[in-house]
Biopython code that builds the backbone (N, CA, C, O; Angstrom):
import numpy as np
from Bio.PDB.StructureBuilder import StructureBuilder

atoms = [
    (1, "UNK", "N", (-20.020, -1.992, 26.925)),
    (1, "UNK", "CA", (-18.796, -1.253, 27.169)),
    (1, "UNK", "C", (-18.981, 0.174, 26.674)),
    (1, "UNK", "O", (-19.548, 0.435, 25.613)),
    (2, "UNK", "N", (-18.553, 0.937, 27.370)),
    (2, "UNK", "CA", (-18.873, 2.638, 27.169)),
    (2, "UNK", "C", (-17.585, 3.177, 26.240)),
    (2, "UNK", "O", (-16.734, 2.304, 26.069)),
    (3, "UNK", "N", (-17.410, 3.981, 25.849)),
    (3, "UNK", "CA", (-16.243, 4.388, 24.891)),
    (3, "UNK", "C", (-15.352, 4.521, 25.702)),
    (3, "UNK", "O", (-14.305, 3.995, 25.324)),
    (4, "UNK", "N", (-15.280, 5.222, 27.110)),
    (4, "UNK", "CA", (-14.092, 5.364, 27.941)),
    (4, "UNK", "C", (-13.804, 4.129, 28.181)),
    (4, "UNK", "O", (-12.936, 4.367, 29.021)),
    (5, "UNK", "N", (-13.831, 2.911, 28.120)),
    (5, "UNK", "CA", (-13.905, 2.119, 28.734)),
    (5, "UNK", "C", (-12.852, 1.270, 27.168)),
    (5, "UNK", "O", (-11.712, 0.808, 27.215)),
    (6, "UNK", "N", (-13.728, 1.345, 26.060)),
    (6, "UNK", "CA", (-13.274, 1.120, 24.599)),
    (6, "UNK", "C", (-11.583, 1.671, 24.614)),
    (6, "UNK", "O", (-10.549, 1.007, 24.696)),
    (7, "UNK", "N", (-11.798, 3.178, 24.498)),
    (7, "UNK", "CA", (-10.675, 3.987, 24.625)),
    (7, "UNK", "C", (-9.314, 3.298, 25.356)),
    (7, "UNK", "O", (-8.430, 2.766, 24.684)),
    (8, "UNK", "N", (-9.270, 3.397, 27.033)),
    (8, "UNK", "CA", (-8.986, 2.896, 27.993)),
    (8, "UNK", "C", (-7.847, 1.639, 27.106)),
    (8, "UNK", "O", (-6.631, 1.828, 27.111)),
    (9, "UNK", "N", (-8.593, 0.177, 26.266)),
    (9, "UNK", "CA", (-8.196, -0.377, 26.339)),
    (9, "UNK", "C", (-7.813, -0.530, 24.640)),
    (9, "UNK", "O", (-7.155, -1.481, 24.217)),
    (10, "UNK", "N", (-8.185, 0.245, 24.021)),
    (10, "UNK", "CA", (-7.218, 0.642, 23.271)),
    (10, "UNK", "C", (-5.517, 1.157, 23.306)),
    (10, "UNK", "O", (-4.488, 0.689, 22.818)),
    (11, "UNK", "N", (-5.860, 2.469, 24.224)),
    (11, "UNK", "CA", (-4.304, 2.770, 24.471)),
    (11, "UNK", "C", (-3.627, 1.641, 25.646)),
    (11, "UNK", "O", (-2.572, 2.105, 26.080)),
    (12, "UNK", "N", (-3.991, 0.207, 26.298)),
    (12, "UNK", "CA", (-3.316, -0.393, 26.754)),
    (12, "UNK", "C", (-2.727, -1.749, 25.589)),
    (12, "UNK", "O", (-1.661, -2.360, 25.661)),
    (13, "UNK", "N", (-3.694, -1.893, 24.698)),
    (13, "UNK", "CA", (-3.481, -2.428, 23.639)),
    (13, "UNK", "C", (-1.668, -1.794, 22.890)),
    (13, "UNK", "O", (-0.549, -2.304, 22.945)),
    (14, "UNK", "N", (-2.101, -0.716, 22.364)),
    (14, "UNK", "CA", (-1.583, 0.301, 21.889)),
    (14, "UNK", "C", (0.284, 0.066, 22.779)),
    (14, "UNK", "O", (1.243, -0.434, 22.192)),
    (15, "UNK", "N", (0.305, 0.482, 23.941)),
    (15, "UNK", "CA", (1.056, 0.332, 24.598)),
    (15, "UNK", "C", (1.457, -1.006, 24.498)),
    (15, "UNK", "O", (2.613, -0.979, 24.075)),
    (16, "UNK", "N", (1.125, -2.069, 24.656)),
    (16, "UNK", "CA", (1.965, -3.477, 24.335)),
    (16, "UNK", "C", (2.541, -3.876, 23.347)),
    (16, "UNK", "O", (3.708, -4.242, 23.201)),
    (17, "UNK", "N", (1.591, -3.795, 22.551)),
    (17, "UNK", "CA", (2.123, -3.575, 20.732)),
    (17, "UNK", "C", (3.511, -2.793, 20.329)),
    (17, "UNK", "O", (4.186, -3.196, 19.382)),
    (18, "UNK", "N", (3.809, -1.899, 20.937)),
    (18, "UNK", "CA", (4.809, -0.711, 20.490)),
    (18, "UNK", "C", (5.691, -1.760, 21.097)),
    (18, "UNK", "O", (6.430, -2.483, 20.428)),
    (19, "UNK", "N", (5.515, -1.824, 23.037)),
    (19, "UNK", "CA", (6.621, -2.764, 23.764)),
    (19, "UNK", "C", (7.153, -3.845, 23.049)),
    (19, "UNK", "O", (8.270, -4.266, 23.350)),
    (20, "UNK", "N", (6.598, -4.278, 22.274)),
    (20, "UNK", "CA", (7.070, -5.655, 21.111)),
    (20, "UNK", "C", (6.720, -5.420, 19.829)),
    (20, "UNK", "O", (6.124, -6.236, 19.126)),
    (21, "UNK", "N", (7.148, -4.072, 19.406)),
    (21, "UNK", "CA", (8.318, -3.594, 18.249)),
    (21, "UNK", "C", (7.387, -3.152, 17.140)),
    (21, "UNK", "O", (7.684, -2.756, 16.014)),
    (22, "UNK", "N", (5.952, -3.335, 17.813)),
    (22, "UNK", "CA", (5.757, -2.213, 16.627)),
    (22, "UNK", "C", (4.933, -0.715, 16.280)),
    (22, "UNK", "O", (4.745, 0.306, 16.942)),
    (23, "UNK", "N", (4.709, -0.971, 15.462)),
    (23, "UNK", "CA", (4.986, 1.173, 15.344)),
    (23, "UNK", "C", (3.718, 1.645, 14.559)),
    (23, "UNK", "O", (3.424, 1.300, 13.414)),
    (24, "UNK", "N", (3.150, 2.333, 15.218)),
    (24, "UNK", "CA", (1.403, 3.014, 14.973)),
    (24, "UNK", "C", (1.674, 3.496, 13.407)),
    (24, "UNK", "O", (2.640, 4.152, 13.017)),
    (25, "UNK", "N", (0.839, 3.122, 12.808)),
    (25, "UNK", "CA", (0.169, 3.774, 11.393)),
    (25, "UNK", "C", (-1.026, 4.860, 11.636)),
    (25, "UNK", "O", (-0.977, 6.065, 11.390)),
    (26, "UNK", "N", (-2.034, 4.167, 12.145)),
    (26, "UNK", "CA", (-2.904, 4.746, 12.342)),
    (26, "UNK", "C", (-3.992, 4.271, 13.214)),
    (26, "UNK", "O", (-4.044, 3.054, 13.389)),
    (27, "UNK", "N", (-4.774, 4.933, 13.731)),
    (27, "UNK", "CA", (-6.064, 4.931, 15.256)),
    (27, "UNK", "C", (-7.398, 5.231, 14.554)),
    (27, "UNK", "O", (-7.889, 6.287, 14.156)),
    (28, "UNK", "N", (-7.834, 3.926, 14.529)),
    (28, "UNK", "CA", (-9.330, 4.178, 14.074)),
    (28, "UNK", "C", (-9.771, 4.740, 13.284)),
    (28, "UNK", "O", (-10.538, 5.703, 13.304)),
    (29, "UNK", "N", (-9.092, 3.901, 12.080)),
    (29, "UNK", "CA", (-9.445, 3.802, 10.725)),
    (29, "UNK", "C", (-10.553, 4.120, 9.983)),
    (29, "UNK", "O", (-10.419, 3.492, 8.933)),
    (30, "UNK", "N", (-11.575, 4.748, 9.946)),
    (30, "UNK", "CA", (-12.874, 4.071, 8.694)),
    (30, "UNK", "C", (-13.416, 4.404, 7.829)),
    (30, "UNK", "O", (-13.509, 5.589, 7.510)),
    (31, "UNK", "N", (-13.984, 3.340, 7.138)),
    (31, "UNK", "CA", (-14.530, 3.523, 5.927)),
    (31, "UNK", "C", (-15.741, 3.270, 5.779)),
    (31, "UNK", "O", (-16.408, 3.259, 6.814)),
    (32, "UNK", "N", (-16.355, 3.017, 4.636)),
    (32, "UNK", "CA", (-17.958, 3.029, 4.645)),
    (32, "UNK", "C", (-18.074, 1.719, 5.455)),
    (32, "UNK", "O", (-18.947, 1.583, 6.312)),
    (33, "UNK", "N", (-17.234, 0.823, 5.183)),
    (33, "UNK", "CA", (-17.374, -0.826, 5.504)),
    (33, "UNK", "C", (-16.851, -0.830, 6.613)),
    (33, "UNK", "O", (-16.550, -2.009, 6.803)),
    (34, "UNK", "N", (-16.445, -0.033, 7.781)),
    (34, "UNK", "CA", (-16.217, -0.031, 8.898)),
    (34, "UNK", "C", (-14.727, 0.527, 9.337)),
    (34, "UNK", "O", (-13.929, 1.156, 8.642)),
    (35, "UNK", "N", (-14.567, -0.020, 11.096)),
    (35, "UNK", "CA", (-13.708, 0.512, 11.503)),
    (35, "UNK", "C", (-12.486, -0.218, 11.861)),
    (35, "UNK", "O", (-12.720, -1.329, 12.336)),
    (36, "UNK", "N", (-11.399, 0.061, 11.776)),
    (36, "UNK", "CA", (-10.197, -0.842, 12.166)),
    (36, "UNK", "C", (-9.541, -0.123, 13.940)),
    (36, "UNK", "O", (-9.411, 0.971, 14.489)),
    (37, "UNK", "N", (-9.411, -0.910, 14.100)),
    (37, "UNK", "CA", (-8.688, -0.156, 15.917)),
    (37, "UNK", "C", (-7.376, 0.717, 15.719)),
    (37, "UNK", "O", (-7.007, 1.885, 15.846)),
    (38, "UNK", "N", (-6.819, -0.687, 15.284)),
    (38, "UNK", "CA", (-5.481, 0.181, 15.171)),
    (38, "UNK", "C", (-4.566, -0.561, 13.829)),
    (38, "UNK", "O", (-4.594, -1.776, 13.630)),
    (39, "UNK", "N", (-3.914, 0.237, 13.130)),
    (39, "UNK", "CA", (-3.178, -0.257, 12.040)),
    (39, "UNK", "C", (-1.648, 0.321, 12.280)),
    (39, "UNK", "O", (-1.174, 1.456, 12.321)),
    (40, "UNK", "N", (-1.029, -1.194, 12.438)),
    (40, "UNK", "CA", (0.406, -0.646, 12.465)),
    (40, "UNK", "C", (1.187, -1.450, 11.663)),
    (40, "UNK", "O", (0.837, -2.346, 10.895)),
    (41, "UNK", "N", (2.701, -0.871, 12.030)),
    (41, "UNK", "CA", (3.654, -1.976, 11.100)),
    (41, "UNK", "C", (4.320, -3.027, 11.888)),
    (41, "UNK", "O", (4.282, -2.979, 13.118)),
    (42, "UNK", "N", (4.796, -3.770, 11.397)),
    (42, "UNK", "CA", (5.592, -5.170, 11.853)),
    (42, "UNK", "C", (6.511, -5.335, 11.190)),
    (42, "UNK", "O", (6.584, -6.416, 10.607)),
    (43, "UNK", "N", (7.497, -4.419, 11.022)),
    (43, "UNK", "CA", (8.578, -5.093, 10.414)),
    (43, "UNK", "C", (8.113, -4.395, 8.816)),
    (43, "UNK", "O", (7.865, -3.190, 8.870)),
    (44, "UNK", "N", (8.025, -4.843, 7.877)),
    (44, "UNK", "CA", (7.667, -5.125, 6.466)),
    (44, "UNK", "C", (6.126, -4.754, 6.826)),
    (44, "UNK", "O", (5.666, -3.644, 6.558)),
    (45, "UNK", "N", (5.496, -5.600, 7.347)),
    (45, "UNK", "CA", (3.964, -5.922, 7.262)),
    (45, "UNK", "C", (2.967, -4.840, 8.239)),
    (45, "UNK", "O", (3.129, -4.309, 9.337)),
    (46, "UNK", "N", (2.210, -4.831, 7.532)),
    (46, "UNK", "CA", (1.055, -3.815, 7.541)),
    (46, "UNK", "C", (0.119, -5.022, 8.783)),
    (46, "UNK", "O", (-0.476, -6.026, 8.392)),
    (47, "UNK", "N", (0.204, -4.599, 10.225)),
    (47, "UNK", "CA", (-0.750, -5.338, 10.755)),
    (47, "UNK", "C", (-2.200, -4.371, 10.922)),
    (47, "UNK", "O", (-2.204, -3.158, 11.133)),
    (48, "UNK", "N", (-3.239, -5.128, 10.792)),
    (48, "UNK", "CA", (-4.676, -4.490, 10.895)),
    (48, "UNK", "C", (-4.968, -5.164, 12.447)),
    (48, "UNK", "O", (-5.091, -6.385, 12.546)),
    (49, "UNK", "N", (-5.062, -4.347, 13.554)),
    (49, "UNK", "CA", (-5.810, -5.013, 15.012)),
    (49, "UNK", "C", (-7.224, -4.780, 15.412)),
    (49, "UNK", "O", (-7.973, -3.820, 15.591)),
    (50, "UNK", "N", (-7.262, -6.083, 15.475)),
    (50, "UNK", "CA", (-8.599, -5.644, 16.206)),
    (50, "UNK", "C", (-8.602, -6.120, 17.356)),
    (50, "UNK", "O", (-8.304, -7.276, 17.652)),
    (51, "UNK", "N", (-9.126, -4.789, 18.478)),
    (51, "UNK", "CA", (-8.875, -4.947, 19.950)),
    (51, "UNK", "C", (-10.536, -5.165, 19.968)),
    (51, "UNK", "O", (-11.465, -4.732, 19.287)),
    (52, "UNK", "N", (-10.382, -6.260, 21.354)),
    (52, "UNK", "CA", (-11.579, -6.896, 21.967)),
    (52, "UNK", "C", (-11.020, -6.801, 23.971)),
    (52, "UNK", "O", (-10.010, -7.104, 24.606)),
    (53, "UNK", "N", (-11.893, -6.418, 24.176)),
    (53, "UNK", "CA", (-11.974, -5.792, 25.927)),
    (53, "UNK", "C", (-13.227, -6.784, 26.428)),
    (53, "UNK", "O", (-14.304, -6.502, 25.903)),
    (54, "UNK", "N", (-13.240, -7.789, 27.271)),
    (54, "UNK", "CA", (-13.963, -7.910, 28.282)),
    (54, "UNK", "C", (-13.301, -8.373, 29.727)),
    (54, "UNK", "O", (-12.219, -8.935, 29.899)),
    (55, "UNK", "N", (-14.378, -7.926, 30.813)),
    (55, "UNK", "CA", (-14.038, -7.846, 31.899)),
    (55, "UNK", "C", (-13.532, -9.640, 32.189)),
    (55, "UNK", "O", (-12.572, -9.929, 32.904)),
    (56, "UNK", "N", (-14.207, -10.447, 31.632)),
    (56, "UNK", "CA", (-13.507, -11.980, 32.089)),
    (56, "UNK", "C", (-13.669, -13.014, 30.871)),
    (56, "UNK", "O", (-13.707, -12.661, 29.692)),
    (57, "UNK", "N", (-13.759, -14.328, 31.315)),
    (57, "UNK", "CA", (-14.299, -14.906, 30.145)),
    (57, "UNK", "C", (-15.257, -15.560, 30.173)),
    (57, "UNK", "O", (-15.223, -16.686, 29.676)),
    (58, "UNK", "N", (-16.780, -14.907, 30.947)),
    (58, "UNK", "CA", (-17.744, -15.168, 30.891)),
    (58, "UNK", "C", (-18.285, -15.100, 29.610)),
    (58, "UNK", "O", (-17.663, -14.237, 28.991)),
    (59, "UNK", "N", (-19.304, -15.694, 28.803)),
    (59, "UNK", "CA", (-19.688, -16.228, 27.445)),
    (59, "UNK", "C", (-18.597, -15.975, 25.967)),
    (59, "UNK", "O", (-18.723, -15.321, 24.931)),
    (60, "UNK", "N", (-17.470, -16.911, 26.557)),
    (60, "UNK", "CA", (-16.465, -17.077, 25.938)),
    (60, "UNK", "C", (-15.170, -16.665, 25.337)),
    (60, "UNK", "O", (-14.326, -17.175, 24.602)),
    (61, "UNK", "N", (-15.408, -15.224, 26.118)),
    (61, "UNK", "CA", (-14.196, -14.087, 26.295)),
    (61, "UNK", "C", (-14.403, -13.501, 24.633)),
    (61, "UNK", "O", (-15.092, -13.692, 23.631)),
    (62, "UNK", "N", (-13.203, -12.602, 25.186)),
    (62, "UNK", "CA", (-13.056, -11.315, 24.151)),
    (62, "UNK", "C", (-12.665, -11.944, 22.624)),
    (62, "UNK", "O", (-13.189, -11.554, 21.581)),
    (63, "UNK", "N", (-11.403, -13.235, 22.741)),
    (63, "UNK", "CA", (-11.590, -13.488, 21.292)),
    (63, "UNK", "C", (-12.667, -14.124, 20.529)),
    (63, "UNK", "O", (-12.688, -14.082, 19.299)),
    (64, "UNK", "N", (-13.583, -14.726, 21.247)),
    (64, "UNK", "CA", (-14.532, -15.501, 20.663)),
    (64, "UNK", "C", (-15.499, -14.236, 20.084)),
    (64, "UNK", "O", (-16.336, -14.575, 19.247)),
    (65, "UNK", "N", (-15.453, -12.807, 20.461)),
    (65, "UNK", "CA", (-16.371, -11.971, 20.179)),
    (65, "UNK", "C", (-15.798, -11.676, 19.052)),
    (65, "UNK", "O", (-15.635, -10.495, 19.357)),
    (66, "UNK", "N", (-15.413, -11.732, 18.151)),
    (66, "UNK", "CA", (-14.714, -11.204, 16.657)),
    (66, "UNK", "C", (-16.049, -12.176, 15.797)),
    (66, "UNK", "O", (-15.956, -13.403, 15.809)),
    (67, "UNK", "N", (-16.752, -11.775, 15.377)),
    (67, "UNK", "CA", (-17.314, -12.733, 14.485)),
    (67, "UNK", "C", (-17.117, -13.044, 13.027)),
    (67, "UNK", "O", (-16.160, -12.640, 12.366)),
    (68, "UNK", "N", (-18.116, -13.807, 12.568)),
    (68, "UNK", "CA", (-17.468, -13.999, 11.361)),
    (68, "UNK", "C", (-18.051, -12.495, 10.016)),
    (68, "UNK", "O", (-17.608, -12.077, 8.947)),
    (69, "UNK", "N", (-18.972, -12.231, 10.718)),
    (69, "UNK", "CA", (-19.494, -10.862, 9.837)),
    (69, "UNK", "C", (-18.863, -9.547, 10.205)),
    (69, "UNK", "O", (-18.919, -8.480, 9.594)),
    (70, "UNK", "N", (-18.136, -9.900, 11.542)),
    (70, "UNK", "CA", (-17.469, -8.525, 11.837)),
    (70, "UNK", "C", (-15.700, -8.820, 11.334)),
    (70, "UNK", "O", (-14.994, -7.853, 11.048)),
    (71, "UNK", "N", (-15.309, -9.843, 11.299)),
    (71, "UNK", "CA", (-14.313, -10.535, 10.452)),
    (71, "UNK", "C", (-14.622, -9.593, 9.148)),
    (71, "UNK", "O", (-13.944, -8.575, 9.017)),
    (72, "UNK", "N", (-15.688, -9.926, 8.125)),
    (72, "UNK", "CA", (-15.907, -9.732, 6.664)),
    (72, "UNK", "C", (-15.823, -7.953, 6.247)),
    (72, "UNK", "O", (-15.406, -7.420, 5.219)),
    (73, "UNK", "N", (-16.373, -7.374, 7.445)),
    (73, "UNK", "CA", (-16.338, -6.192, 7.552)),
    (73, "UNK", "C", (-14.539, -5.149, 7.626)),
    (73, "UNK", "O", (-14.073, -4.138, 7.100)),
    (74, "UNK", "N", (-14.080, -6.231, 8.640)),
    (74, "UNK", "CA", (-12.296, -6.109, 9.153)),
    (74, "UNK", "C", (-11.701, -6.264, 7.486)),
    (74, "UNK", "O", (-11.074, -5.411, 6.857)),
    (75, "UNK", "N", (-12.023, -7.309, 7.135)),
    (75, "UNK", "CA", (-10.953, -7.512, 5.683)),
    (75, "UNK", "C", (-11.097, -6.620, 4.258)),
    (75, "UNK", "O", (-10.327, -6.386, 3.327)),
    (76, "UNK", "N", (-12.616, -6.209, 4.604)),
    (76, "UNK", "CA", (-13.019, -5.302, 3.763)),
    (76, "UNK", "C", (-12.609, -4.289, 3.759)),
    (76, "UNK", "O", (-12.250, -3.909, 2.645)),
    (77, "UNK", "N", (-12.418, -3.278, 4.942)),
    (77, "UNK", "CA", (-12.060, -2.211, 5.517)),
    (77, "UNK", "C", (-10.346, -2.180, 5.328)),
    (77, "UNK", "O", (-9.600, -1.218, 5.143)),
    (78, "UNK", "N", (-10.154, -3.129, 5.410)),
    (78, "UNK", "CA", (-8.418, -3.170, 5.501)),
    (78, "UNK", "C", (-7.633, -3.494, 4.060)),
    (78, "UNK", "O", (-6.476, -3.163, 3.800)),
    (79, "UNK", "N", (-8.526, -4.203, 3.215)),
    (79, "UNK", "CA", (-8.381, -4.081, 1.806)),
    (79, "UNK", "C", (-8.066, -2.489, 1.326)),
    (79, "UNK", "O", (-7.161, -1.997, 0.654)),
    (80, "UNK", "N", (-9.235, -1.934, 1.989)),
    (80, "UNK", "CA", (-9.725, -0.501, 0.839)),
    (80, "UNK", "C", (-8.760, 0.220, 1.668)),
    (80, "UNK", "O", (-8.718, 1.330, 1.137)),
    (81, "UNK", "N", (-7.674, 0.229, 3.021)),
    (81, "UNK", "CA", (-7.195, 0.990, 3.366)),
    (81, "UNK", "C", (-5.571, 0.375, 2.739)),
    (81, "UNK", "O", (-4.612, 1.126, 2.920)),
    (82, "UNK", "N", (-5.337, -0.906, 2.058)),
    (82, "UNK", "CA", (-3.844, -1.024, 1.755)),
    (82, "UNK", "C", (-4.149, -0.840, 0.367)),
    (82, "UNK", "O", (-3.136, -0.560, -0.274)),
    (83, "UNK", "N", (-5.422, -0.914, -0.467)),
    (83, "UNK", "CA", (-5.782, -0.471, -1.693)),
    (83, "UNK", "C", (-4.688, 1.098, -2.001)),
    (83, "UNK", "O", (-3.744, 1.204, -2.783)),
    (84, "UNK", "N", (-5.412, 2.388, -0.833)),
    (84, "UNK", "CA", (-5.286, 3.302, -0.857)),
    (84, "UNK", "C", (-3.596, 4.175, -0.493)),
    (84, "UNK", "O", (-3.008, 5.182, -0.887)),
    (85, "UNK", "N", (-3.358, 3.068, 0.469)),
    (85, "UNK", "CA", (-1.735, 3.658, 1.366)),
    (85, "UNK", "C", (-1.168, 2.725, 1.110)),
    (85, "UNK", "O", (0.027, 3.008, 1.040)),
    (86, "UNK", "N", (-1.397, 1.418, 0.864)),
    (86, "UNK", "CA", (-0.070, 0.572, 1.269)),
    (86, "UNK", "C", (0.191, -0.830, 0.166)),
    (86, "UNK", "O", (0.747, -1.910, 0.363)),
    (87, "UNK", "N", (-0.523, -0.212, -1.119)),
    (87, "UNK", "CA", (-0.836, -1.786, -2.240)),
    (87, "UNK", "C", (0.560, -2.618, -2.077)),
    (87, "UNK", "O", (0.350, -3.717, -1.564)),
    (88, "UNK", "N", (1.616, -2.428, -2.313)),
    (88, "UNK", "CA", (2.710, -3.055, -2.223)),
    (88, "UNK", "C", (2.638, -4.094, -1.001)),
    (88, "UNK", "O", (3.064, -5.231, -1.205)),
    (89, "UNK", "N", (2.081, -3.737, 0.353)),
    (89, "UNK", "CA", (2.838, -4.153, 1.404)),
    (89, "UNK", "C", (1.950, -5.925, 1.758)),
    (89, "UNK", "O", (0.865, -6.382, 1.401)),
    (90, "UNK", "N", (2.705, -6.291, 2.322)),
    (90, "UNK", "CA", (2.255, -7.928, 3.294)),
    (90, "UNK", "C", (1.308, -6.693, 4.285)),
    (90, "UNK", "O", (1.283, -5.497, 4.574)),
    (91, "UNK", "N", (0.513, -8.168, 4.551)),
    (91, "UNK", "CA", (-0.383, -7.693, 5.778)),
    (91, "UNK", "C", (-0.963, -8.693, 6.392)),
    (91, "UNK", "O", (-1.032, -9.713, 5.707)),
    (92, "UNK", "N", (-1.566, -8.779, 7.833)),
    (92, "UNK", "CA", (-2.200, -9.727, 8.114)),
    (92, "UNK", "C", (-3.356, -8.678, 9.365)),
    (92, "UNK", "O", (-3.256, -7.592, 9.936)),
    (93, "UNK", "N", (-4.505, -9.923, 9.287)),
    (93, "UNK", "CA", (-5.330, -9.483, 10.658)),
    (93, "UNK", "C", (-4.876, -10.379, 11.994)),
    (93, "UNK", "O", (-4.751, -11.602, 11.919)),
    (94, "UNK", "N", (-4.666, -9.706, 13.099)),
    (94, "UNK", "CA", (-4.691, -9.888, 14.179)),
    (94, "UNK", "C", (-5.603, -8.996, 15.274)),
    (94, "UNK", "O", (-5.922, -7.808, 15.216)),
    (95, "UNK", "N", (-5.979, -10.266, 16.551)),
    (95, "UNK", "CA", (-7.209, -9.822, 17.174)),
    (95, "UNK", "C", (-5.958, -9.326, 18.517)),
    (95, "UNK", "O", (-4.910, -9.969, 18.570)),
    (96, "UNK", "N", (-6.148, -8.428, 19.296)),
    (96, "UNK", "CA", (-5.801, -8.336, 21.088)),
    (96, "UNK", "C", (-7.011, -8.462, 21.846)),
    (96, "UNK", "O", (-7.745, -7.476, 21.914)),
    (97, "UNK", "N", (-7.344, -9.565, 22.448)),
    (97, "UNK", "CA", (-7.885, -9.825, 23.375)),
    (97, "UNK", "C", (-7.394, -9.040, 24.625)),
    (97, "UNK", "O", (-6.173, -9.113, 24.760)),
    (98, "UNK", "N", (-8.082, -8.255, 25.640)),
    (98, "UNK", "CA", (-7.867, -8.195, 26.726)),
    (98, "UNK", "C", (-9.101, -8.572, 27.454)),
    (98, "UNK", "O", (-10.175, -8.023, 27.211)),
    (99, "UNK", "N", (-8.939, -9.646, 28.483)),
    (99, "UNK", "CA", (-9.715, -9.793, 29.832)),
    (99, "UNK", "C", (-9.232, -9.816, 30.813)),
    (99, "UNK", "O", (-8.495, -10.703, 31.245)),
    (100, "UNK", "N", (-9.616, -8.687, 31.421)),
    (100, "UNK", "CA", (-9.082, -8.521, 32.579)),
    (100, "UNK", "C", (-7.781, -7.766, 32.858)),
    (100, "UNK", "O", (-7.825, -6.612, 32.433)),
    (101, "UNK", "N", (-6.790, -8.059, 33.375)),
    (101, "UNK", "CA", (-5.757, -7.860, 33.384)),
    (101, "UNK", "C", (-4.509, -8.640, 32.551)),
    (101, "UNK", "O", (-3.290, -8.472, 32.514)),
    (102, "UNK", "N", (-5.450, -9.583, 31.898)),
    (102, "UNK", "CA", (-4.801, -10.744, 30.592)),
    (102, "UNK", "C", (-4.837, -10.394, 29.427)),
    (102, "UNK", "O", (-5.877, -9.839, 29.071)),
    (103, "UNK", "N", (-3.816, -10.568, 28.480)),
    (103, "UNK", "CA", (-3.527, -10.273, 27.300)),
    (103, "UNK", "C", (-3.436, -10.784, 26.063)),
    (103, "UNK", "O", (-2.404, -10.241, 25.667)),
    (104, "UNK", "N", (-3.793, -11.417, 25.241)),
    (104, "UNK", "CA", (-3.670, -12.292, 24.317)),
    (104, "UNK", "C", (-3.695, -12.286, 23.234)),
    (104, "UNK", "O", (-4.833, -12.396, 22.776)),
    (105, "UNK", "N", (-2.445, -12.153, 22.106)),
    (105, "UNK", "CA", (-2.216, -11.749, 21.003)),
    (105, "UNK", "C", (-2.329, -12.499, 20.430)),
    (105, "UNK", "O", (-1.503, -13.411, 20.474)),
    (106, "UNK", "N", (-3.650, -12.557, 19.375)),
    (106, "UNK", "CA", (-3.532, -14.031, 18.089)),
    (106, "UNK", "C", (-2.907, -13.180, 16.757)),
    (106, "UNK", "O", (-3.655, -12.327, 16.280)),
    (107, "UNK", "N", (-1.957, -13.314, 16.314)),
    (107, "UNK", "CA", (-1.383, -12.889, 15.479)),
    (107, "UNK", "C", (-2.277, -13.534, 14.133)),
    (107, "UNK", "O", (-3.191, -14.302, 14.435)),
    (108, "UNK", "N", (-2.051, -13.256, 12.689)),
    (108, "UNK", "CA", (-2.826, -14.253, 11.759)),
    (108, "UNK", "C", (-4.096, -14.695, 12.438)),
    (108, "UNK", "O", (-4.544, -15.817, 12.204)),
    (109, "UNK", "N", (-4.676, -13.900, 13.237)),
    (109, "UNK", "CA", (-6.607, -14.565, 13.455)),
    (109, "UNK", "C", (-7.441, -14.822, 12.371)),
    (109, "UNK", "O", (-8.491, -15.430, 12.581)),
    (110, "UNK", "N", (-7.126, -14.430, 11.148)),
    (110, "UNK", "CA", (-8.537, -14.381, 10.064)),
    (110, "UNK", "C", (-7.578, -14.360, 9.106)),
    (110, "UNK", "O", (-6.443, -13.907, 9.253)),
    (111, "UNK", "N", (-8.093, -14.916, 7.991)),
    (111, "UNK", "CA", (-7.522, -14.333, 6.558)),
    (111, "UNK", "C", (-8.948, -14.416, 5.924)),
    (111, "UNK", "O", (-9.986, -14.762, 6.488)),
    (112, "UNK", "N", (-8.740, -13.949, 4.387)),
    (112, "UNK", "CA", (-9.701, -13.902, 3.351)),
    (112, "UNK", "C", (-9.806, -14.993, 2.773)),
    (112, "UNK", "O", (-10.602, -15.125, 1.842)),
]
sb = StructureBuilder()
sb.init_structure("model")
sb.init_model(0)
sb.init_chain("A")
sb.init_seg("    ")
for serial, (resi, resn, name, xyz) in enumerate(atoms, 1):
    if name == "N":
        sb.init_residue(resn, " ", resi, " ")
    sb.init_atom(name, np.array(xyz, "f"), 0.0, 1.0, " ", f" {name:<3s}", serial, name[0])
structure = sb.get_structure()
């Protein structure tokens, strides 16, 4: 996947998320331990997303691509960013799958 392509489905990500209520923190987060897509709020809670783009669900689609080392990297990264802005707040990781023209929000995908 090329960055326009990354990009692209970020801001369609981006756009659904807002449509069901919630509200940008911040776009591509990072730290030494990596990058977050998008960090927004939910209400109270600090959500960390991680957007996944493939064209279908040939070798097991977009959520199965979150791994477990790119997981370790996500919680790390999102630690040192509610460390810094947000110690007080709830938070959780959630993945957006898009394939295709399909959408699929796992809310709570990972914890620590």
């Amino acid at each position: 996947m090329n960055q326009q392509t990354g990009k692209e489905a970020e801001d369609r990500a981006l756009s659904y998320l807002e449509q069901n209520g919630l509200s940008l923190i911040q776009r591509n987060y990072r730290s030494r331990y990596g990058e977050i897509d998008l960090i927004m709020k939910d209400g109270g809670t600090i959500v960390f997303i991680e957007v996944r783009y493939r064209r279908n669900k040939t070798f097991g689609g977009a959520s199965l691509s979150v791994t477990f080392q790119k997981q370790q990297r996500l919680l790390t990264t999102a630690a040192q960013f509610l460390q810094q802005h947000a110690p007080h707040y709830p938070a959780r990781m959630d993945v957006l799958a898009l394939e295709g023209n399909d959408i699929e929000w796992i809310k709570n995908a990972f914890e620590a």
